[in-house]
N, CA and C atoms as a LAMMPS dump frame, in Angstrom:
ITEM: TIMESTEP
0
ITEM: NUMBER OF ATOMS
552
ITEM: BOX BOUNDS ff ff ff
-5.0000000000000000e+02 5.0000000000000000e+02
-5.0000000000000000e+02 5.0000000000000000e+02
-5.0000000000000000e+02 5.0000000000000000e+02
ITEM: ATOMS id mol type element x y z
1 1 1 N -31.821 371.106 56.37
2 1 2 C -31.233 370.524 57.56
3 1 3 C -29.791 371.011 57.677
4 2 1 N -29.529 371.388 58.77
5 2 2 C -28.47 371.958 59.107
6 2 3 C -26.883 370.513 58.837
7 3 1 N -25.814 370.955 58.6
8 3 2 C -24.738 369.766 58.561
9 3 3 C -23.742 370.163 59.677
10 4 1 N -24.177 370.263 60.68
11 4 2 C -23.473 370.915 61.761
12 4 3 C -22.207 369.942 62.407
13 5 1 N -20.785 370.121 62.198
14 5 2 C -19.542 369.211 62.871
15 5 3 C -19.6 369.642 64.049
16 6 1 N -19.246 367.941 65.113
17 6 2 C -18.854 368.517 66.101
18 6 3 C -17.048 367.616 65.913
19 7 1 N -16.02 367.921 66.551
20 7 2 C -15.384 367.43 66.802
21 7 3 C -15.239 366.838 67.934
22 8 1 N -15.041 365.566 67.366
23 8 2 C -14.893 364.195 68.476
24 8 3 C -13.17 364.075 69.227
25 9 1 N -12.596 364.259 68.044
26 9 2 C -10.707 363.985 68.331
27 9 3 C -9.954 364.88 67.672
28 10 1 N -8.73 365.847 68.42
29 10 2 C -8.343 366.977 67.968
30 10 3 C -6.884 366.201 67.589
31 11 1 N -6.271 366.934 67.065
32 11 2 C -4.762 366.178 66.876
33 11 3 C -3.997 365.743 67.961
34 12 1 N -4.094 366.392 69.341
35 12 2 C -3.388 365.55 70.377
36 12 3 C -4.175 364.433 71.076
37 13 1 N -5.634 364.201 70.745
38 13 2 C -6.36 362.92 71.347
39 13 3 C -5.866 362.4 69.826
40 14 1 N -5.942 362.426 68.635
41 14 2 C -5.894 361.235 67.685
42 14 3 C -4.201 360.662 67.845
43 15 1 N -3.365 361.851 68.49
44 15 2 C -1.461 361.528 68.732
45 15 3 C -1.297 360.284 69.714
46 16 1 N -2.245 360.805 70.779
47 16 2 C -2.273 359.799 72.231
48 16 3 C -3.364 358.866 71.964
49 17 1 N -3.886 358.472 71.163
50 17 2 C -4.722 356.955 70.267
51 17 3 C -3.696 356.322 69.813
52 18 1 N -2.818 356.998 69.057
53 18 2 C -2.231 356.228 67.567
54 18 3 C -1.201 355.536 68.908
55 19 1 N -0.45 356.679 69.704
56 19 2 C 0.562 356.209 70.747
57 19 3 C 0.494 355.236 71.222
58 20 1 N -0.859 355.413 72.091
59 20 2 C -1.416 354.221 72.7
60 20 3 C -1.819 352.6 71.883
61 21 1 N -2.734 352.735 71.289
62 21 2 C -2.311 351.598 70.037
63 21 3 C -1.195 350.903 69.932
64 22 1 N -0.372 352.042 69.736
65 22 2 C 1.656 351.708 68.997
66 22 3 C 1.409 350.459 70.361
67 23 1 N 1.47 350.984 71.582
68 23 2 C 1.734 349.706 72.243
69 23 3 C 1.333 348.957 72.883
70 24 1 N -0.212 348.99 73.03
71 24 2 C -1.399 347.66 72.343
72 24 3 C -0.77 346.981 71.907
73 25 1 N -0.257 347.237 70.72
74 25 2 C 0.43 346.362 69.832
75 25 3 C 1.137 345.522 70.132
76 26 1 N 2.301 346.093 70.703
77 26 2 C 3.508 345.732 71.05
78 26 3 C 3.393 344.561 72.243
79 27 1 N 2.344 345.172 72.937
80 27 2 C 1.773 344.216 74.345
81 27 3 C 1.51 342.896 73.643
82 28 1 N 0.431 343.214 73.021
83 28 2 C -0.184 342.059 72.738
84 28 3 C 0.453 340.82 71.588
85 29 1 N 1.001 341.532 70.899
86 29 2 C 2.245 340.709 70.07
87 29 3 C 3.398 340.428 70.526
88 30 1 N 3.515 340.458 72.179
89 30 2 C 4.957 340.546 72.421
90 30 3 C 6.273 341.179 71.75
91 31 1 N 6.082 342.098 70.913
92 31 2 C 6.992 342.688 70.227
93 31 3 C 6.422 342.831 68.691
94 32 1 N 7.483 343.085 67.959
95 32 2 C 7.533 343.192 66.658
96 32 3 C 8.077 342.17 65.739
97 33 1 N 8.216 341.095 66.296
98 33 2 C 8.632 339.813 65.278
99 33 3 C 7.481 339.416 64.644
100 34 1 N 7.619 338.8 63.345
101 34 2 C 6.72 338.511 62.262
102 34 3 C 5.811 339.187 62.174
103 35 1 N 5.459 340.88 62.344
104 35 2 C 4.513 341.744 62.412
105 35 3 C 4.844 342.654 61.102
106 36 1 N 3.731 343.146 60.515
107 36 2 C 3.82 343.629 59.443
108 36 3 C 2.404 344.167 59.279
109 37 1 N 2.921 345.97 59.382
110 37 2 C 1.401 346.894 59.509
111 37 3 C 0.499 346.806 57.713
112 38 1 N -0.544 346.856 57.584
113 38 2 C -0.894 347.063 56.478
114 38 3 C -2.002 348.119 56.384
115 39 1 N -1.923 349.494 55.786
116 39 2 C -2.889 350.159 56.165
117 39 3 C -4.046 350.209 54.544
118 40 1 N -5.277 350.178 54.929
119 40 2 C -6.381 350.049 53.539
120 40 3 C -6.133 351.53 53.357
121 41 1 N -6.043 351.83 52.141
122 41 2 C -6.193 352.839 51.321
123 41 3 C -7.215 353.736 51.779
124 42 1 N -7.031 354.679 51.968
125 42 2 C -6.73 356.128 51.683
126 42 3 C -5.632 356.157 53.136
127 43 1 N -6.946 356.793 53.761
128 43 2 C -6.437 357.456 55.286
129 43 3 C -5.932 356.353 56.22
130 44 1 N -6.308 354.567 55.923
131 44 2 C -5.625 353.523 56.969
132 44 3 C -4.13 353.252 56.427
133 45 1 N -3.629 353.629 55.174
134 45 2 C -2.123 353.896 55.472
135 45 3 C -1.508 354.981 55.917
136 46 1 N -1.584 355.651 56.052
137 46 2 C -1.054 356.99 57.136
138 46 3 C -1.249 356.676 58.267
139 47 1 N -2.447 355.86 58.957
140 47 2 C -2.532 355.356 59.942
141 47 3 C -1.595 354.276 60.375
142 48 1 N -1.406 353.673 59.721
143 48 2 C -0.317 352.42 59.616
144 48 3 C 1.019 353.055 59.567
145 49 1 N 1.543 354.285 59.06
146 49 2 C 2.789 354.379 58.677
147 49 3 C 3.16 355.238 60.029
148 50 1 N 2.019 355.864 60.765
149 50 2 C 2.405 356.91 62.345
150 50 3 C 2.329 355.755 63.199
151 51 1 N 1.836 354.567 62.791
152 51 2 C 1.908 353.47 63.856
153 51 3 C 3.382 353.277 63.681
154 52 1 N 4.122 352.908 62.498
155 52 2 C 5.349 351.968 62.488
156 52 3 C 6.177 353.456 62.694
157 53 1 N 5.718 354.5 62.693
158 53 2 C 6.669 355.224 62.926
159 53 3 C 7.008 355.424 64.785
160 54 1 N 6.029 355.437 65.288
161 54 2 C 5.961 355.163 67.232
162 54 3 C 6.694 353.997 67.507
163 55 1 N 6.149 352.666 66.901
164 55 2 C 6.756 351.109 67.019
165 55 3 C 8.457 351.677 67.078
166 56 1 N 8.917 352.164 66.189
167 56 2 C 10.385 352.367 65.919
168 56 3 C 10.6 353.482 66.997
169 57 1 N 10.014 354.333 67.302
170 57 2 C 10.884 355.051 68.47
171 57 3 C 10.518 354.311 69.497
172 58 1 N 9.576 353.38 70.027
173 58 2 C 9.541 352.837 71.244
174 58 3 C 10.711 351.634 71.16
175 59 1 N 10.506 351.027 70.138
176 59 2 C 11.845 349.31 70.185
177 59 3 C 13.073 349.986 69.493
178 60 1 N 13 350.969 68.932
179 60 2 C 14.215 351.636 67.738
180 60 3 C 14.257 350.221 66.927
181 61 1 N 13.273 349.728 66.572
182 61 2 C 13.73 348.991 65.051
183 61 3 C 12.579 349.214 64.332
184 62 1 N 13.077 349.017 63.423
185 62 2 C 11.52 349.552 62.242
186 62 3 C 10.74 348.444 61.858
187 63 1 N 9.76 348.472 62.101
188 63 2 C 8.831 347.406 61.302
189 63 3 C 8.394 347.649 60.552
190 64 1 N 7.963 346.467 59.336
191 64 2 C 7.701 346.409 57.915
192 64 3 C 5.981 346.892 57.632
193 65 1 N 5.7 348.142 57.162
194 65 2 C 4.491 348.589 56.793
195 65 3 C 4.19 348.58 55.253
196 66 1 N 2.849 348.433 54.669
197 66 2 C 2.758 348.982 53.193
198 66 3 C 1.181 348.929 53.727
199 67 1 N 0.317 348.821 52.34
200 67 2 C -0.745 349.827 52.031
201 67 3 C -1.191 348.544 51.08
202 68 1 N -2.851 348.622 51.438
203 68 2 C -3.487 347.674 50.363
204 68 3 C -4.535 348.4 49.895
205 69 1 N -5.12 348.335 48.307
206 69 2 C -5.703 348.31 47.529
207 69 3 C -7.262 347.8 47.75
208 70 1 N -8.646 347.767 48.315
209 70 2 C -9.522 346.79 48.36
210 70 3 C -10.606 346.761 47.533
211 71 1 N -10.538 347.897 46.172
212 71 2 C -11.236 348.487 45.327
213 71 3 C -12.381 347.256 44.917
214 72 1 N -11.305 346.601 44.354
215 72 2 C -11.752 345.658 43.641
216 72 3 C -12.425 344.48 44.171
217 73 1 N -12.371 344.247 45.785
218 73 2 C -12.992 343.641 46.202
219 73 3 C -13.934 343.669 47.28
220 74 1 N -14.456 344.813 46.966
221 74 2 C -15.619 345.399 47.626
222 74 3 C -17.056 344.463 46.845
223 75 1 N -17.886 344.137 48.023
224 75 2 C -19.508 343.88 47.499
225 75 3 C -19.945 344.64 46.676
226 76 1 N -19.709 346.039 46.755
227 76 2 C -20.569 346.871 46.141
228 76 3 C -19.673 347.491 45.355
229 77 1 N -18.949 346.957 44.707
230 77 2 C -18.616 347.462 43.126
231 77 3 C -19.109 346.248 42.388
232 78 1 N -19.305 346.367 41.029
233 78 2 C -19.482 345.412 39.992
234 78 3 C -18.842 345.922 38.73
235 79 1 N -18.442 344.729 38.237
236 79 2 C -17.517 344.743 37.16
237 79 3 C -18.383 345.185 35.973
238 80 1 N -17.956 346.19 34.883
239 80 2 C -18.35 346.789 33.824
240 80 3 C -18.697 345.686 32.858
241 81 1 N -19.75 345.374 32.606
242 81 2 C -19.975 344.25 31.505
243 81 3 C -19.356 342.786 31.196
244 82 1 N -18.772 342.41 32.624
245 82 2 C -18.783 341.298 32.574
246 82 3 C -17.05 340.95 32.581
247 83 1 N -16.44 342.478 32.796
248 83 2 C -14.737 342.104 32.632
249 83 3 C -14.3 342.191 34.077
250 84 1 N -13.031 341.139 33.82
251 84 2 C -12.954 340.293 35.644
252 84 3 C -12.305 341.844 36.38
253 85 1 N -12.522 341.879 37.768
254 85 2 C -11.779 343.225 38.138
255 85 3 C -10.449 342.783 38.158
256 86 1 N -9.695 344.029 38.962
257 86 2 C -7.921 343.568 39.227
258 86 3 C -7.987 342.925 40.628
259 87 1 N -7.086 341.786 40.728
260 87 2 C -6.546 341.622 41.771
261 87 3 C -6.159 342.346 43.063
262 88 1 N -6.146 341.625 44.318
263 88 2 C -4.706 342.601 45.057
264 88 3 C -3.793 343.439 44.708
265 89 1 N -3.394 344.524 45.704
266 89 2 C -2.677 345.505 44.947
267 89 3 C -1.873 345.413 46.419
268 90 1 N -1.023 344.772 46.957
269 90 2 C 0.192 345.03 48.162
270 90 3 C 1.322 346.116 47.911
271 91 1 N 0.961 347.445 48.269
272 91 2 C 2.467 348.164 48.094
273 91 3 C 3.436 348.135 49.136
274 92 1 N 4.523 347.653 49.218
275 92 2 C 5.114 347.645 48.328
276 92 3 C 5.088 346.418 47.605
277 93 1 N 4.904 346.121 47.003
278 93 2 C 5.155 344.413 46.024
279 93 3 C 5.613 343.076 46.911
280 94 1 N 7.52 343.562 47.239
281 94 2 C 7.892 343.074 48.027
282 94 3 C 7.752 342.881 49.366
283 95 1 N 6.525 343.308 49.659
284 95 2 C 5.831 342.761 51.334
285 95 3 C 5.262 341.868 51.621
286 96 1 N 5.965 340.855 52.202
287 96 2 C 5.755 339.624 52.474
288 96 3 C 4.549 339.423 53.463
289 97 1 N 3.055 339.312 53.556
290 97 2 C 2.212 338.693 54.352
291 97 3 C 2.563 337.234 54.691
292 98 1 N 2.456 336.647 54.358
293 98 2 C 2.739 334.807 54.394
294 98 3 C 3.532 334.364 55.822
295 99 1 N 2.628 334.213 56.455
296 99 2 C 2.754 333.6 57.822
297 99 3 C 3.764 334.684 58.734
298 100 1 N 2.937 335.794 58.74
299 100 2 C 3.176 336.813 58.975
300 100 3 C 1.848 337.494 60.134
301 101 1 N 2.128 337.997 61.549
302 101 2 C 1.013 338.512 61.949
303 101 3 C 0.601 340.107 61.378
304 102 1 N -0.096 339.899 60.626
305 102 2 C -0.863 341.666 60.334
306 102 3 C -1.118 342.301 60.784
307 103 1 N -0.87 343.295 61.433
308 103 2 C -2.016 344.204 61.838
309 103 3 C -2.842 345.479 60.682
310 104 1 N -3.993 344.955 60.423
311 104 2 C -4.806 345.71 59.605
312 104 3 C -5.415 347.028 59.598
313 105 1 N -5.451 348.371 58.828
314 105 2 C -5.562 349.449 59.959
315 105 3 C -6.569 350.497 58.78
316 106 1 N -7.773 350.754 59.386
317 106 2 C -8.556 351.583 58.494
318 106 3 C -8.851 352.708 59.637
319 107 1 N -9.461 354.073 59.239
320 107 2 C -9.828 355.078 59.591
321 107 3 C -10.961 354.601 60.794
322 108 1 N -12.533 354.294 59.779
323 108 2 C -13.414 354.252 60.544
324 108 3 C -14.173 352.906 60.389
325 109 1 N -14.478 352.231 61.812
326 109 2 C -14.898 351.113 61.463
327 109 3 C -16.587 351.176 61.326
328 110 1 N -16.847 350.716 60.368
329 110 2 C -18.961 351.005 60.182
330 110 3 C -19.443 349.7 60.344
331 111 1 N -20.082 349.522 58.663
332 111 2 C -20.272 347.964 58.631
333 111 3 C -19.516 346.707 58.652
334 112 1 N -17.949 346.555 58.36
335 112 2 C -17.43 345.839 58.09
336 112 3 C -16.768 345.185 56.97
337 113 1 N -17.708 345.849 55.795
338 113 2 C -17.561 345.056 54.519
339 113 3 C -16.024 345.833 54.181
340 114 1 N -15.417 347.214 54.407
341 114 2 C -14.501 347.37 53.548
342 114 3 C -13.495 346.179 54.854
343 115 1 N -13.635 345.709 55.457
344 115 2 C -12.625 345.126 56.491
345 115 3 C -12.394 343.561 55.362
346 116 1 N -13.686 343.142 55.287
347 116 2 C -14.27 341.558 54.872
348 116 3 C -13.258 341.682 53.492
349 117 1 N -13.558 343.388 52.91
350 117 2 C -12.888 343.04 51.715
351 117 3 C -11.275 343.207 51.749
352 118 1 N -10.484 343.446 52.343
353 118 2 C -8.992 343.919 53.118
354 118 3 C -8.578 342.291 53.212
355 119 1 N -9.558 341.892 53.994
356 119 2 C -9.184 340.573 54.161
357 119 3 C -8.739 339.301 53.032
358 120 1 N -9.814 339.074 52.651
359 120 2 C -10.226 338.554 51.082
360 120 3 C -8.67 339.191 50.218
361 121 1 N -8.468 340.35 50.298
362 121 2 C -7.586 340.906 49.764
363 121 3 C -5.894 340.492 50.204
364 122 1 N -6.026 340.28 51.397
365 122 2 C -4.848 339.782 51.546
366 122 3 C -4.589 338.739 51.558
367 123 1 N -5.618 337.859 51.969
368 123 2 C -5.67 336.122 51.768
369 123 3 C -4.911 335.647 49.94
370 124 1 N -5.419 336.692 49.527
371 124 2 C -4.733 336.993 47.646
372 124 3 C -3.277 336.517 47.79
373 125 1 N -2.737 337.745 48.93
374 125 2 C -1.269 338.258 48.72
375 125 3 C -0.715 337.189 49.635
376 126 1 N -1.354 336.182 50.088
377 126 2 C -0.258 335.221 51.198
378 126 3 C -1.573 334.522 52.074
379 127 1 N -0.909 333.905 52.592
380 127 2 C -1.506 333.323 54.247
381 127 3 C -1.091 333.853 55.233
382 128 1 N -1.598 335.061 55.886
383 128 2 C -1.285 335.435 57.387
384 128 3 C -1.491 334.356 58.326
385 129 1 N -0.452 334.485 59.359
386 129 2 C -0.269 333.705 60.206
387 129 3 C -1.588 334.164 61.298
388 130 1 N -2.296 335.089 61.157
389 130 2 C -2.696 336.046 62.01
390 130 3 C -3.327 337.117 61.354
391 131 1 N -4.249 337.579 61.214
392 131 2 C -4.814 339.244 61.26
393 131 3 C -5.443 339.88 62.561
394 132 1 N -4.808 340.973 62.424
395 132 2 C -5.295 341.755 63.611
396 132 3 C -6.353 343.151 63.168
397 133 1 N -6.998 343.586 63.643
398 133 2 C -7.628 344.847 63.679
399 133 3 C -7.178 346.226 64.333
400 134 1 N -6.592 347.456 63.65
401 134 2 C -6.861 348.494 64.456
402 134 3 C -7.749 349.231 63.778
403 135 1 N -8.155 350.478 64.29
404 135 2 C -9.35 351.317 63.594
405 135 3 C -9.11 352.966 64.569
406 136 1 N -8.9 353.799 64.013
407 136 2 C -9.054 355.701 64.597
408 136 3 C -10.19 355.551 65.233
409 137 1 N -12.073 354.855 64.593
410 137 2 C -12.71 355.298 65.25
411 137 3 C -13.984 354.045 65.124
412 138 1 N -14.242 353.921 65.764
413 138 2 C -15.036 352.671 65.782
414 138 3 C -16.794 352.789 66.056
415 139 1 N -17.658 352.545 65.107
416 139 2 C -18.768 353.207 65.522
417 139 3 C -20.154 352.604 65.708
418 140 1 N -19.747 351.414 65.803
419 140 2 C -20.917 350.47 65.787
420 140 3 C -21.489 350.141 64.135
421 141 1 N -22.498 349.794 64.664
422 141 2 C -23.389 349.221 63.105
423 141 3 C -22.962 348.1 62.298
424 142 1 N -22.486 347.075 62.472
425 142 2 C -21.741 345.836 62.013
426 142 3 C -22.763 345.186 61.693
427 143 1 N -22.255 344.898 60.214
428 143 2 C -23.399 343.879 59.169
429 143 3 C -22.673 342.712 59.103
430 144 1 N -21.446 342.523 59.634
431 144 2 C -20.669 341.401 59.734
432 144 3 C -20.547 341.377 61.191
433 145 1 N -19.527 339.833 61.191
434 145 2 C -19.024 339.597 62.597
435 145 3 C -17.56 340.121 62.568
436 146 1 N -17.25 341.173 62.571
437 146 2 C -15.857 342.017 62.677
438 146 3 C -16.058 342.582 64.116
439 147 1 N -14.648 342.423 64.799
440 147 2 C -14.329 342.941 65.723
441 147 3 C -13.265 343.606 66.086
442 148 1 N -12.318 344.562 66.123
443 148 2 C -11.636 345.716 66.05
444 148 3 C -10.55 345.05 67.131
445 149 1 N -9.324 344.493 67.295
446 149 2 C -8.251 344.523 68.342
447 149 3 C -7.965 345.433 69.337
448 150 1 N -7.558 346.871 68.231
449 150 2 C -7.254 347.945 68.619
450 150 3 C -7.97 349.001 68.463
451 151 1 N -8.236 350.192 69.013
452 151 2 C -9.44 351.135 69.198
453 151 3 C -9.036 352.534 69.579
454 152 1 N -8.919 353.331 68.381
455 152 2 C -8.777 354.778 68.926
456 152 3 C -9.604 355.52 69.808
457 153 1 N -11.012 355.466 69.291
458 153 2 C -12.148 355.381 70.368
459 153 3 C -13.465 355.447 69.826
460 154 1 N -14.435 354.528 70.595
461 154 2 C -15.425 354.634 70.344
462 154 3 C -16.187 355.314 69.813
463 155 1 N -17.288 355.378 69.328
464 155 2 C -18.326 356.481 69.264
465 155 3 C -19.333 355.888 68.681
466 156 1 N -20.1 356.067 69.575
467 156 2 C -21.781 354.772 69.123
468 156 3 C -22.488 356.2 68.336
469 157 1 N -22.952 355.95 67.359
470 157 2 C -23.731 357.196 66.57
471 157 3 C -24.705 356.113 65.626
472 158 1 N -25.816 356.971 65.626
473 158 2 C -26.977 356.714 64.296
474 158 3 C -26.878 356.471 63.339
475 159 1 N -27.094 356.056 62.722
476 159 2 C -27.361 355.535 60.845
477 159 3 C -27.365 357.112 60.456
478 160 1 N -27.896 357.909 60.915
479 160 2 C -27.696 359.192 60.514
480 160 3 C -27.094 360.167 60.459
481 161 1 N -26.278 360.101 61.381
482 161 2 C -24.966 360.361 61.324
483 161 3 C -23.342 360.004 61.004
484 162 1 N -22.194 360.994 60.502
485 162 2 C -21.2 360.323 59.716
486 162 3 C -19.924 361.026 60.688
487 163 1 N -19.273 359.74 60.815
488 163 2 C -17.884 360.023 61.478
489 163 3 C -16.585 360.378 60.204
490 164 1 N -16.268 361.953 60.138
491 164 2 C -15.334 362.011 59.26
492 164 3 C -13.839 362.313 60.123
493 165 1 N -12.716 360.933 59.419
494 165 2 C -11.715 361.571 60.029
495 165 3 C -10.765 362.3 58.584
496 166 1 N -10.089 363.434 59.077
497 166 2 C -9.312 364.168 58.485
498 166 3 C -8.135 363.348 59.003
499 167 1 N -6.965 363.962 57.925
500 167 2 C -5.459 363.681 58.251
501 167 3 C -4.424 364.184 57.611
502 168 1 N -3.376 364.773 58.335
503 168 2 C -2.946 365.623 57.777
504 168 3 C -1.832 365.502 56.458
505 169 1 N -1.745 363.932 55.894
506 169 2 C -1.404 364.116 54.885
507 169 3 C -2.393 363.905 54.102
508 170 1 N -3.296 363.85 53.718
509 170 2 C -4.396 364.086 53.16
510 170 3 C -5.592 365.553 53.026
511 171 1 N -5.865 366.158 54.015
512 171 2 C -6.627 366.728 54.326
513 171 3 C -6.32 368.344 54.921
514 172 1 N -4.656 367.852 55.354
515 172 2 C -4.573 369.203 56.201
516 172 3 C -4.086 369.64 57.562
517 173 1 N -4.906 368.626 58.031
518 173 2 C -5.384 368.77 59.168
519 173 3 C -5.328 367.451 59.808
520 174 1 N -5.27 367.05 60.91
521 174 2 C -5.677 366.217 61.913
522 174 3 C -7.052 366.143 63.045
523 175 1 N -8.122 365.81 62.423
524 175 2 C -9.122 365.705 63.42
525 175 3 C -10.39 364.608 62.924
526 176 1 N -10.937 364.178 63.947
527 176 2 C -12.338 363.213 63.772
528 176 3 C -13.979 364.272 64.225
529 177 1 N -14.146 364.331 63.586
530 177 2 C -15.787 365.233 63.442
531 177 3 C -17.148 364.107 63.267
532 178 1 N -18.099 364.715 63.305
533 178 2 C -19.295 363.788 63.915
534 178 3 C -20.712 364.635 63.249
535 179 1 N -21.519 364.306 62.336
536 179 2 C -22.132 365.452 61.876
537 179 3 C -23.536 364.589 61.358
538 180 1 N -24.643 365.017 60.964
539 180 2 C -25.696 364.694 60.531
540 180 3 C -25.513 364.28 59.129
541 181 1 N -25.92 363.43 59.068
542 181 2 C -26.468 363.065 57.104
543 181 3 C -26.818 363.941 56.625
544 182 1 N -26.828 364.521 55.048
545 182 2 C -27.674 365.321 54.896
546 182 3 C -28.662 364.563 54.105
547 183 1 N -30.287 364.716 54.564
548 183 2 C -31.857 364.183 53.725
549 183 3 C -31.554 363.988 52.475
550 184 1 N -31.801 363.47 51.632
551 184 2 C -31.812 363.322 49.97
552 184 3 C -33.135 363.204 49.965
């Protein structure tokens, strides 16, 4: 079977998402008071950090971003013989969630569970006053009741197919591709 990419979002549709988002945001929070981006590990903090980087050229003040950890509280890991996993991991340390509105920010939204576990994860690090959702690419298939705030863009696709986004501190590159499973 062929693994053929198509590209869905080139670097100036994922620039004018993140843009647009930036002030989603801003709309809908009335600003940047008690807001504090948190992006899930890997590619949703880079996402989070080009958000607070737009937020600051649109208001010129910077808002407070870091990066969470949800390893450990994923469904589908299990602990090695019975030893407890780690906790929350909030970088920076000193980032205050606690009655704080979040906005939460992963790559691609699927089933939900890495969201359920983000959550769970921050409920650890404080009481948000608030969580919000953004997501690069949103694709249906929800095994939970998660629903996305903010939306780079759609893309309804098959169980058989996989939405990969690249990024260019990670990857290289900047783009969202769309490609077949490959059979096992």
């Amino acid at each position: 079977m062929s693994n053929e990419q198509h590209v869905i979002m080139d670097e100036t549709a994922i620039r004018r998402a993140l843009t647009r988002i930036a002030h989603e945001i801003l709309e809908k929070n009335k600003g940047i008071e008690d807001c504090v981006l948190i992006g899930i590990r890997t590619r949703g903090v880079y996402l989070a950090q080009r958000i607070a980087e737009r937020i600051n050229d649109i208001e010129g003040t910077p808002i407070p971003w870091g990066e969470i950890d949800v390893t450990s509280y994923r469904d589908d890991r299990k602990s090695v013989s019975g030893e407890a996993l780690e906790g929350a991991k909030l970088t920076p340390e000193h980032l205050d969630v606690h009655d704080k509105k979040v906005i939460l920010f992963d790559d691609v939204l699927f089933t939900g569970r890495t969201i359920r576990a983000a959550m769970d994860a921050l409920m650890d690090c404080g009481r948000p006053r608030m969580i919000q959702l953004a997501v690069l690419a949103d694709r249906g298939h929800r095994e939970l009741p998660i629903r996305p705030d903010f939306i780079g863009k759609n893309v309804p696709t098959s169980k058989q197919e996989e939405i990969i986004v690249a990024l260019s501190e990670v990857d290289g590159k900047d783009e969202v591709t769309i490609s077949q499973r490959e059979e096992r």
